[in-house]
C-alpha positions in Angstrom: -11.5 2.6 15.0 -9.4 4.4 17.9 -6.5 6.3 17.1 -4.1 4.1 18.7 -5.0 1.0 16.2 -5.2 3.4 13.2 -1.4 4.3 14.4 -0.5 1.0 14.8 -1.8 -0.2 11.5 -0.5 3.1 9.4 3.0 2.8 11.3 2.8 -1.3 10.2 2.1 -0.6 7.0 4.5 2.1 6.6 7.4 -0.2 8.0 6.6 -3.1 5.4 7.1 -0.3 2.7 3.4 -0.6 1.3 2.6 3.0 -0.3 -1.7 2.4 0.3 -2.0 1.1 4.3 -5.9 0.1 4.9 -6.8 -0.2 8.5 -10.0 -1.6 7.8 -12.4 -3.6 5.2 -13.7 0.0 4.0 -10.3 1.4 3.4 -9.8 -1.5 1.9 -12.0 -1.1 -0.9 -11.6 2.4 -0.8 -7.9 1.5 -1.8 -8.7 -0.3 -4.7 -11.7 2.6 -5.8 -8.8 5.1 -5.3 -5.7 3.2 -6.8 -5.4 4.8 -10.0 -1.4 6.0 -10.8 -0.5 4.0 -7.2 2.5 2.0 -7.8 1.8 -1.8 -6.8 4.2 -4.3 -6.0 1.6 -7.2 -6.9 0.6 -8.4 -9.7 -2.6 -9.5 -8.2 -3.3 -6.7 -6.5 -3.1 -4.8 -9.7 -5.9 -7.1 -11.2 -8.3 -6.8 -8.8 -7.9 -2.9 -8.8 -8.6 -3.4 -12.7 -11.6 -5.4 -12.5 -13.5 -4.1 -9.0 -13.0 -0.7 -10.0 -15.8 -0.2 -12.6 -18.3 -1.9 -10.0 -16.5 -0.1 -6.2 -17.6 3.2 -8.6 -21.0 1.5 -8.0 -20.5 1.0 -4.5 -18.7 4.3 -3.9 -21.6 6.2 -5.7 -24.6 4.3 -3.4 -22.3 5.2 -0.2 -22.4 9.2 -1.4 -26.6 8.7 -2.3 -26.6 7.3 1.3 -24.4 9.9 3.0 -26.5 12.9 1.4 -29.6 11.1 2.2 -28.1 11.2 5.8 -27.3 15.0 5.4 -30.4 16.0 4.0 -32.5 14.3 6.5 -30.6 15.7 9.7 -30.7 19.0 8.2 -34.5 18.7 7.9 -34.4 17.2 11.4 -33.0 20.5 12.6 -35.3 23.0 10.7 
């Protein structure tokens, strides 16, 4: 994203008095993988973050295997 729509989004969301402000569908989930002691404001929020978080630990762990796999090969790209 560019840094004026991150702004925009972050200054939004800071305005409408939300405490977690995703700017995209990866912060998103990265919201819920990260609420834990976050207060929330909805009830339904607060489910979802109960139930996706056993399975975004899932997701969040395949995105680090990816990432290293990423690191690992550019470093052996630049040996």
């Amino acid at each position: 994203m560019k840094a004026d729509e991150v702004a925009k989004k972050a200054l939004n969301g800071l305005k409408s008095g939300n405490f977690i402000v995703p700017c995209n569908f990866e912060g998103f989930f990265l919201s819920i993988a990260t609420s834990g002691l976050s207060p929330q404001r909805s009830f339904l929020m607060a489910f979802i973050e109960v139930i996706a978080a056993g399975i975004l630990r899932v997701v969040g762990l395949c995105f680090q295997w990816n990432w290293y796999g990423n690191i690992d090969k550019f470093l052996g790209e630049r040996k």
